[in-house]
N, C-alpha and C positions, 0 to 999 in steps of 0.2 A: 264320413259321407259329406258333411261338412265342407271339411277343406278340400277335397276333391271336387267340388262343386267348384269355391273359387280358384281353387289352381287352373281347371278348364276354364274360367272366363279370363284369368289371367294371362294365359298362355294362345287362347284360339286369336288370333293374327298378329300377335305379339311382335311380329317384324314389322307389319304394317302400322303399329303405332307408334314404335321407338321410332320410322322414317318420317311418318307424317310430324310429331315433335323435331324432328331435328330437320327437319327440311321447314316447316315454321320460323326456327331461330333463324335457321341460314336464312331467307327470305326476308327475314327482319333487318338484318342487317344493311339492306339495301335500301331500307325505309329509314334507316338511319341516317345513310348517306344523304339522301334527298334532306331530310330536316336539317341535314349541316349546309346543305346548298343556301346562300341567300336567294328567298323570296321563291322558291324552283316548285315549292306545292304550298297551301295556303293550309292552315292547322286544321281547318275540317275534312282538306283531304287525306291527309296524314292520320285522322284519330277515322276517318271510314276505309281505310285500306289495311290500318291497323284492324277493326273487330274484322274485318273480313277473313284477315288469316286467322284469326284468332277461332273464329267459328267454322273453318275449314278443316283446322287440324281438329278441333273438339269433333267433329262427325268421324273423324276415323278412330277414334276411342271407344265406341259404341261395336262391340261384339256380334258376329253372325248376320251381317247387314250386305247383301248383295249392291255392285257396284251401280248397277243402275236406279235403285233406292237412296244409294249415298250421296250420290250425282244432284238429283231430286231436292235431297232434303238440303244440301249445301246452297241451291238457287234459292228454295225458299227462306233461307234463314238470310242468304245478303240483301233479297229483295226485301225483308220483317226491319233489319236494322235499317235500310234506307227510309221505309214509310216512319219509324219512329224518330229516326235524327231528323229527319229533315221534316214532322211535323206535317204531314201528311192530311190534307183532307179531300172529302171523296165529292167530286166536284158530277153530279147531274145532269149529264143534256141526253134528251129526247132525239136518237135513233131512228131518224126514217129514212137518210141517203148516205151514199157513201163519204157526201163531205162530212155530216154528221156524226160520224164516226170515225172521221179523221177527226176530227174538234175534241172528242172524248176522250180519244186513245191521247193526244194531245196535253191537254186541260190535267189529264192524271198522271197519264207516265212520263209528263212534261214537268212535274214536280221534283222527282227524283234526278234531274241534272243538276249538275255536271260532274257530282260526286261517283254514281252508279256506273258511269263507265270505267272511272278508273280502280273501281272495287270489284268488276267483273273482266278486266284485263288482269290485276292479280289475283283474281279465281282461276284463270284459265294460265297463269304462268305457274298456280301449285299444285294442278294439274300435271302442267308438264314434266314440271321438278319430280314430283310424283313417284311417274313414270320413268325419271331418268334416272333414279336412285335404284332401281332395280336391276342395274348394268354397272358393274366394277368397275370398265372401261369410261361409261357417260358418266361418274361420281367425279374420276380422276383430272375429266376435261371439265364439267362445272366446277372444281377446286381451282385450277389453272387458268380458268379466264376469271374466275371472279378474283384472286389473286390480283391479277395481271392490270386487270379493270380500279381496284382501289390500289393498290400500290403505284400504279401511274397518276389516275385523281391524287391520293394526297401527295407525291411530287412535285406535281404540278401546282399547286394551288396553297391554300392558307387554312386549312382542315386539316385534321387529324381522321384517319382511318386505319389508324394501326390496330387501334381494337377489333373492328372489322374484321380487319385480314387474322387475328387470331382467333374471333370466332368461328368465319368460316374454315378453318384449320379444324380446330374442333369439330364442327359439326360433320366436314367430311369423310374426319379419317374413322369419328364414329358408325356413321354411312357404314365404311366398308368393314368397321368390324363386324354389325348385323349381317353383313353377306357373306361375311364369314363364318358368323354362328348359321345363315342357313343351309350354305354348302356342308357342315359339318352336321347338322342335323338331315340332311337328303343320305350323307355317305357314311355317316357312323352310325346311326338311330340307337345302337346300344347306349353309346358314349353321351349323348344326349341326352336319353333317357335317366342316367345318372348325373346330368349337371341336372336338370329338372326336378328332381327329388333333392339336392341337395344344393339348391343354386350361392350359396353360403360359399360354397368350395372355389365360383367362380367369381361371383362379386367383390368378394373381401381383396383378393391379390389386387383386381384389379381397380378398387377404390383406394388400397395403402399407396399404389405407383401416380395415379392420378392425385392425391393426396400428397404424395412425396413429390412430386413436379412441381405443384405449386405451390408447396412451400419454401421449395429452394429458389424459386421464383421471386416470389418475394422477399427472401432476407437475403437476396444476390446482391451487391453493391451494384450503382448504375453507373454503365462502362459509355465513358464518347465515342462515339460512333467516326471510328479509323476513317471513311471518305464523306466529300460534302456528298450533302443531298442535292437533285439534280435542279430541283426548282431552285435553292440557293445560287448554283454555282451558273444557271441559267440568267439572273435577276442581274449577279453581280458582275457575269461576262457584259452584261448592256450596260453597267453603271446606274444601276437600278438599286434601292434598298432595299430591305427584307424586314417587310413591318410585321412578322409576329417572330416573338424567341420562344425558345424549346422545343421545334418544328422537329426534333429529332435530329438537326442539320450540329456538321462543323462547320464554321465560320470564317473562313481566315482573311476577308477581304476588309479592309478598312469602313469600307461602304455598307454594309449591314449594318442593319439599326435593331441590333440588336444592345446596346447601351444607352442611356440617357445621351444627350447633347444636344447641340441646336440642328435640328433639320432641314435638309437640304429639299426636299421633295414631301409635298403636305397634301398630293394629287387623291392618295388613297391613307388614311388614318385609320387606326385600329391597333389592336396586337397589344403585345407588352414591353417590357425595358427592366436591364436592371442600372440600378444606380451605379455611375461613373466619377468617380469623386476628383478625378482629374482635373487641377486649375486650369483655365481659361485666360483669368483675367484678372488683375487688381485693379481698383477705382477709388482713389480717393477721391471724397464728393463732400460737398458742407452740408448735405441733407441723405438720407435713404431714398434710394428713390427703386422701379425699377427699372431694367435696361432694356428699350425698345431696338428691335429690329426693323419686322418686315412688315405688311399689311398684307391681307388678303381680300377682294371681294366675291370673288365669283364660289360659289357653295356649289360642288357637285354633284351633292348626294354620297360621296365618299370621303369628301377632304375638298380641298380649299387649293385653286388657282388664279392664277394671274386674269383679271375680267377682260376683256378687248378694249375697252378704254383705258386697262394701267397697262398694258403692252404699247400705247400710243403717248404716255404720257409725254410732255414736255420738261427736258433736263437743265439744269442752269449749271455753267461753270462754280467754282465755288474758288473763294477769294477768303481775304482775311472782313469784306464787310458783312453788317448781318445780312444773315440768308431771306429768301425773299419770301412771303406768305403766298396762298394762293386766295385770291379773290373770292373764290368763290365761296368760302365759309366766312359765315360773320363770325365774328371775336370783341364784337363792340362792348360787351357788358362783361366779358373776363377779365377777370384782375391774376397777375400769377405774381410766382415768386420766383427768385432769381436762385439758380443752383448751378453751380461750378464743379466741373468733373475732370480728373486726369485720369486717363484709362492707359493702362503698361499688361499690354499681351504679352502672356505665358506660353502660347505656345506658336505654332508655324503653320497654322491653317490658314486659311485666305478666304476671307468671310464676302459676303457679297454685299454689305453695309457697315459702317461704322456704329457702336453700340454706345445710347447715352439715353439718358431723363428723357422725360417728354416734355415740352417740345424744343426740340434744340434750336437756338435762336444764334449761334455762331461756333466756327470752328477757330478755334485761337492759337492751336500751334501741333506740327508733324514730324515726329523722330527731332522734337528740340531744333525748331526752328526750317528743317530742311520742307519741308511744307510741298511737298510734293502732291499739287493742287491737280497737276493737271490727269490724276488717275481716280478722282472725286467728283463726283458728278450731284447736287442737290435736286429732291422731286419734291414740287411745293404741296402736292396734292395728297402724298401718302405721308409726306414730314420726315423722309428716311435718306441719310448719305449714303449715296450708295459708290463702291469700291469696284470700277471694271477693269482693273488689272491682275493677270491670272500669277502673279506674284509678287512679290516686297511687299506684304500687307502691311501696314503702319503699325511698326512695335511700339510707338505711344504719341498717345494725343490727347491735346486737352480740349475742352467744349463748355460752353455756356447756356445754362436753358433757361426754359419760363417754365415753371410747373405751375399749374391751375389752382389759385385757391376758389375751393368751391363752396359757393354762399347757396344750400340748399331751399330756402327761401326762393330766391331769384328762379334757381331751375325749375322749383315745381311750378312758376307761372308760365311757364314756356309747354307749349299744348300745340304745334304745327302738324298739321294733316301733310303727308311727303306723298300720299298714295298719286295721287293725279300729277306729280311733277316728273317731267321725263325722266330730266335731268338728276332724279336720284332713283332712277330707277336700278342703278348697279349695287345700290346699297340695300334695297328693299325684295334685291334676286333670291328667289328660291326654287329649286326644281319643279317642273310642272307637275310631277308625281309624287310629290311631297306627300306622305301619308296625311287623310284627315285628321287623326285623332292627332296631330302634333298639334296643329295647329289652332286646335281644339282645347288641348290641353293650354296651349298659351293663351287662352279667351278664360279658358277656368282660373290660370293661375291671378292674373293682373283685373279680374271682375269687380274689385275692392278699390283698384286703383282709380285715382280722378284725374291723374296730371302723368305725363309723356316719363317724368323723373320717378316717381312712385313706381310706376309700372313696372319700369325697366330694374328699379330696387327689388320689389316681388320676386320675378324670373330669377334675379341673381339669391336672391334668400333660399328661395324651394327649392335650386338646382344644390345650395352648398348646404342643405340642413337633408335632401331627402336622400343624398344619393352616398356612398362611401369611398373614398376615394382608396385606391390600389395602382400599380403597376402593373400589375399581372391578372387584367379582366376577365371572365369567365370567358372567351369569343363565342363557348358552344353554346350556350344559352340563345343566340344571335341567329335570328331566322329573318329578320326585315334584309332589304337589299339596301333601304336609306342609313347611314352611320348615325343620325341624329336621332330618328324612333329605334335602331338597335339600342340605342345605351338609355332613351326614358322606357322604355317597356319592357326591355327584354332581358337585356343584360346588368340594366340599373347598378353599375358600377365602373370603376375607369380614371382615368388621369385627367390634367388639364386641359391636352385635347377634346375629351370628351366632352368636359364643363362649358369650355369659351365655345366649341360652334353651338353647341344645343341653345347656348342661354343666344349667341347670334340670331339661329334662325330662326328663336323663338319672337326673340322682339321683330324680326322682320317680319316676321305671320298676323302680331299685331298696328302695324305699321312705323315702327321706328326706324332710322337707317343706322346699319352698324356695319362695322370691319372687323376682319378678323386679323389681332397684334401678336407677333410672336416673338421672343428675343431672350430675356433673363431675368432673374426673380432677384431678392435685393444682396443673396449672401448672406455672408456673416464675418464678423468681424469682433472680437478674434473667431477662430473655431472653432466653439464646445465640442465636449466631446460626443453629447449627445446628437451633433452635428452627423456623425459616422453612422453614427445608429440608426437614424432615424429620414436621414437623405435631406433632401428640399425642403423637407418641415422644418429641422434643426433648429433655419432661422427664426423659429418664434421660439426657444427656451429661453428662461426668465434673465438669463446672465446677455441678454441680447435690448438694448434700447434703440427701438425700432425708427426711432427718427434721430437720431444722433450723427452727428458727420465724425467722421473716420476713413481709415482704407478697407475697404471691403473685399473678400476673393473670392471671386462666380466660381466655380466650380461646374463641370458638366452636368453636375444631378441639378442646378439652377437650371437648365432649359424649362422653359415656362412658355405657355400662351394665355390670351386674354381678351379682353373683350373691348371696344369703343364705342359710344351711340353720340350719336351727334345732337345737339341743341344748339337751334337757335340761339346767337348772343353770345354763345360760350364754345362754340366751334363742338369738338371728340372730347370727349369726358371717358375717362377708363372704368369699369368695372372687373371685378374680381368674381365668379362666379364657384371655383373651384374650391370645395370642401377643404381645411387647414390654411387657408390664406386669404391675406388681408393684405390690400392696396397702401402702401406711404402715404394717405391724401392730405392735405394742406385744408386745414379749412380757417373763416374770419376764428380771428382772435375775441370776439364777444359771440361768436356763435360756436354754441356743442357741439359734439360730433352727436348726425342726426339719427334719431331711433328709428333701428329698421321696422319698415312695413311689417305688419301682421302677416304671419305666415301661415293662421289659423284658418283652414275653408273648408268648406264641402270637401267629400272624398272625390279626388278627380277620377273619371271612369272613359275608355275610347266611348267615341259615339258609337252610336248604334249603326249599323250598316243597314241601308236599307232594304228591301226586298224585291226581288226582281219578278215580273209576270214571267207565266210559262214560257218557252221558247218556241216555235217549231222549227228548229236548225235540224235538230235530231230526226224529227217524224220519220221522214222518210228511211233513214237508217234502221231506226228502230225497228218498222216495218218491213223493208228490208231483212235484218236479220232474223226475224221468225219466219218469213217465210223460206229463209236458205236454211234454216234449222230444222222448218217442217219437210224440204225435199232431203233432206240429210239423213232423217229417221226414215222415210220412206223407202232411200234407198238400202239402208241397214237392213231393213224390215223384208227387202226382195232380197236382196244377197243371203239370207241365212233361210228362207223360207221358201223360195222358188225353187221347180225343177232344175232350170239350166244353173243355177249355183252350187246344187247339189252334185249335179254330175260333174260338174267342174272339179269341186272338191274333193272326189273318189279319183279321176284322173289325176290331180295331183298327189293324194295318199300313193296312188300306186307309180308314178315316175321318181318319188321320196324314195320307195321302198326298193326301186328298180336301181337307182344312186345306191343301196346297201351295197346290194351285188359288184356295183362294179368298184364300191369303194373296197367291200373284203378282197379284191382281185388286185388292185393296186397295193393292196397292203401284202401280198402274199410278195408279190413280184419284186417288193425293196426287201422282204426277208432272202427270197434268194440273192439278191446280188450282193448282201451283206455277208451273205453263210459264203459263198465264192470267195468275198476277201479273206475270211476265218479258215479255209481249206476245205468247207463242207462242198464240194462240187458234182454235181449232176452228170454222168457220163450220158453219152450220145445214145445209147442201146434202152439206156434205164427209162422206166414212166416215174411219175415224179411219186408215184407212191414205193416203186420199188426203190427209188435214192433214200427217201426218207428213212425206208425200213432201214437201208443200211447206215446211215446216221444214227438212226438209235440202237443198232448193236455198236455205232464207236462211241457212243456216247449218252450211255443209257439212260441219262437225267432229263432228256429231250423229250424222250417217247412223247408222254401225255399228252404234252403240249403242241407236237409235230402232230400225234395222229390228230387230235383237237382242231388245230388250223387247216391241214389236210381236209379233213371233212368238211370243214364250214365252205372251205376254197372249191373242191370239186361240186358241194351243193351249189353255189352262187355260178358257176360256170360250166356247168354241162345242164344241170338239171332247171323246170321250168318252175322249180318252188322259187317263191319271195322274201328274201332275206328279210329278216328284222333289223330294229337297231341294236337289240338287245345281240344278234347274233355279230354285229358290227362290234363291239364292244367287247365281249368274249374274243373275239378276233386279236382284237387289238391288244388289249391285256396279255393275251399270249405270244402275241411278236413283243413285245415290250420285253417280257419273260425273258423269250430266247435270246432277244439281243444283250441285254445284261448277262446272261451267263456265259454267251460266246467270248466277252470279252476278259 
């Protein structure tokens, strides 16, 4: 008695809860997408659109519950989680005019914005879904656009939504197996009736093949994918890079950044790399140093370009004397040290700068003397040779710099406020929507510090002790639109891109100026083995003396970026921020190398966002909508209950039932011009009942069926009885009959 009890509560709507679950999942998935979108919904609306479905599908699990009760109880449970999430309190005004009651309805349902709308558009889209899973037809076209929908997004774009597309695979084709088991339970009910008493018979098959699917899914080798993908092959037709690898794409374009090396385009940063151990360059140097490229000022919120002042810079020819400073940095109180470079390119790229120490103080000789000056151009501002010939890059040259000895002493008395100085205003740029809590976080980290040098030490400690350095970041963790709060909050892991803008924009938030330096890390020399193993780090294994002069060879897994702040007295000073690396620095010979700042502090937390007063944007909508909701029920409420919709309703039963008649009449008419082509032919004398008789003396397996249709035909078309559908159907089944056996 027992199990008969729960087998009935297991079984009474049992299609309606396998659809409302799998039209959940499916739904979910598109909650997914949005959370891969940068910045495209904000995580509380993402965690209230999530319980919404969550408690939409939970109300169709509840047993013998009529639709208009379900309905009901689904409003009140999205409007229960809104008064709870959002801390709800019930706000009092005294009622005596109708403004007063706009202020109330205000004041309370003005609480629950702006989450509530979009938790009652995905009420009312699983609704639809719903409803559209009841239709074999509507499953096949919600598969096909929602398909069509993430496989073109992740195409196009730098997301993955392959899992997507195979959940909703799954969940549709489950769909239409339930419409399966229900047409089979409407036309067999015997056969039903025995998977019901032994549903063992059907579950088991079909959990071994789902079972066996994916597990040969998974120990399948993973096969490349025979065509590029179109976003790829889109990116690289512009000469455009492809800043994430394993996009599911093949590659074949030189310009995919998909390997380590020096970057051509720094517009949009992110993504991963694998190591390219490919030499570059050899440099023999009487110091370690490492090899500066390019500068960047302008911070875009995604990567680093060129600011409107370094597109204007001013170029100087460049000769054999030394190159010329720019004025406008003091360098009064730096002392440097002299380092000597020959650099012999390895390979046939055509780099947009000459690569050497900082700061290179002359160029001394090109291709052994041929000194081909006039495709070299010096910028005093950024300190970079730059190379504007789009071929014969110089296969060697040698150079002379000043590397900074730095007397930590001296820097930490150097305290300059830049904020009020126009003129560094390109160095203190940060986007206008620069998330608070970054900036935040840069007030928390350097709160210890007293001096401009301190500070900027801090940011570089916390960035290379808190975070772990990889090639291959997590990107889906990554919901901010800014690349700097993606990698401290969210994705808290990353390469030296990562490191050098974060620790930039950080010291720019508390007012230092800085640049962002790109170019190459110091090599190694010779190349441990553990070199191979280990990529860009290699260079600190213990068989490596990190200040020693030698030939050193970059290698492409050497592309590095970095960081410079500026001080009075001492001009750009380099920092290192990125986790496993450490700067060549030069320091006085009776001073130690100085102990990093304490990195011990309060736990840094985003600030609090503030709270906003009620809105009335909505009012009127709101109002609005209950009262199209209250004429909506109104009209339900006439249409199912008044006379003229009643009679309406019987005139239509009876023009349905009148379509029987003329549809059995149709049907009879394609059996005779069928039996004509088969030889069954109607003579001119005969009534169609006397042909028939004589068809089933030639062919006496007819009869039943013949008189059967016969009767049903002459009922619909002489007489003024009303066909049923049940009589439509009989019909039908028996021309079906006959045609199969005429042939």
């Amino acid at each position: 008695m027992r199990s008969s009890f729960w087998k009935g509560m297991l079984l009474t709507d049992w299609e309606q809860r396998i659809n409302a679950i799998l039209t959940g999942i499916y739904l979910y998935q598109f909650v997914i997408w949005i959370m891969k979108e940068d910045g495209l919904w904000l995580p509380e609306t993402v965690a209230f659109v999530t319980g919404t479905l969550s408690l939409v599908a939970a109300t169709y699990l509840i047993p013998h519950l009529r639709r208009v009760w379900r309905v009901s109880i689904q409003f009140v449970l999205i409007i229960g989680l809104h008064l709870l999430g959002m801390g709800y309190h019930y706000v009092a005004v005294q009622v005596t005019t109708w403004k007063s009651a706009l202020r109330w309805v205000a004041l309370n349902a003005g609480q629950l914005e702006p989450y509530i709308w979009f938790s009652l558009i995905a009420w009312l889209t699983y609704l639809f879904a719903m409803w559209s899973v009841n239709s074999r037809l509507r499953v096949f076209v919600l598969m096909a656009v929602s398909i069509l929908f993430f496989a073109i997004r992740d195409s196009f774009s730098t997301i993955f939504l392959w899992p997507q597309v195979a959940m909703v695979i799954f969940c549709c084709f489950s769909l239409l197996m339930v419409r399966h088991f229900v047409k089979l339970k409407k036309r067999a009910p015997v056969i039903w009736e025995t998977i019901t008493d032994y549903p063992s018979s059907i579950l088991v098959p079909i959990g071994l093949i789902v079972g066996l699917i994916t597990l040969v899914g998974l120990l399948a080798p993973t096969v490349d994918p025979v065509l590029t993908d179109p976003y790829t092959a889109y990116k690289v037709s512009r000469g455009e890079s492809v800043p994430l690898l394993g996009k599911g794409v093949s590659v074949t374009a030189s310009t995919a950044d998909s390997s380590s090396g020096y970057s051509r385009d720094d517009s949009h940063l992110g993504g991963g790399f694998q190591f390219d151990y490919t030499p570059v360059m050899t440099v023999e140097t009487s110091k370690r140093t490492y090899f500066r490229g390019e500068t960047r000022a302008q911070y875009n919120g995604k990567g680093w370009e060129p600011s409107s002042t370094e597109k204007k810079l001013p170029m100087n020819r460049v000769n054999l004397n030394p190159l010329p400073l720019d004025p406008r940095f003091d360098l009064s109180l730096l002392k440097t040290q002299e380092v000597t470079q020959t650099v012999v390119m390895q390979r046939e790229d055509v780099f947009p700068v000459l690569f050497g120490g900082y700061a290179i103080q002359r160029l001394v000789e090109v291709n052994e003397g041929e000194n081909p000056f006039q495709r070299i151009l010096w910028s005093p501002r950024q300190s970079e040779l730059r190379y504007v010939g789009k071929t014969n890059y110089p296969k060697e040259y040698a150079i002379i710099t000043q590397e900074p000895i730095l007397d930590v002493a001296q820097l930490r008395e150097v305290n300059i406020d830049y904020t009020n100085k126009p003129e560094w205003a390109e160095y203190l740029q940060v986007p206008a929507d620069l998330p608070e809590r970054v900036k935040q976080l840069a007030l928390d980290i350097t709160k210890t510090g007293t001096n401009s040098y301190d500070k900027a030490k801090l940011i570089e400690a916390y960035l290379s002790t808190h975070f772990p350095y990889t090639n291959t970041p997590d990107e889906s963790k990554g919901k901010s639109k800014d690349f700097v709060d993606r990698f401290l909050f969210e994705i808290k892991q990353g390469y030296c891109d990562y490191y050098s803008t974060s620790m930039a924009v950080l010291a720019r938030s508390i007012g230092l100026p800085t640049r962002w330096v790109k170019g190459y890390s110091s090599g190694v020399s010779p190349v441990p083995d553990q070199g191979r193993d280990f990529g860009i780090l290699g260079q600190l294994g213990e068989d490596v003396d990190k200040d020693a002069a030698g030939t050193y060879t970059i290698r492409n897994s050497d592309a590095h970026s970095w960081v410079e702040v500026y001080f009075e007295g001492f001009g750009w000073i380099a920092f290192e921020p990125t986790a496993g690396f450490a700067l060549p620095n030069v320091f006085p010979e009776q001073t130690p190398p100085p102990v990093e700042p304490s990195t011990e502090s309060e736990p840094v937390t985003a600030p609090a966002e503030t709270e906003q007063a009620p809105s009335f944007t909505w009012l009127w909508l709101t109002l609005s909508g209950i009262g199209i909701a209250a004429v909506l029920a109104a009209g339900v409420v006439f249409f199912f209950k008044g006379a003229y919709p009643r009679a309406w309703r019987m005139r239509r039963k009876q023009l349905k039932a009148v379509n029987f008649n003329q549809k059995i009449i149709v049907e009879f008419e394609k059996l005779l011009r069928m039996s004509r082509r088969k030889g069954y032919t109607r003579l001119e004398h005969e009534t169609m009942r006397e042909a028939t008789a004589r068809w089933s003396k030639q062919s006496k397996w007819m009869k039943n069926d013949l008189e059967t249709v016969l009767e049903l035909f002459e009922r619909a078309k002489y007489s003024q009885t009303v066909s049923s559908e049940a009589d439509y159907q009989t019909v039908s089944q028996s021309i079906t009959k006959l045609k199969e056996q005429m042939k």
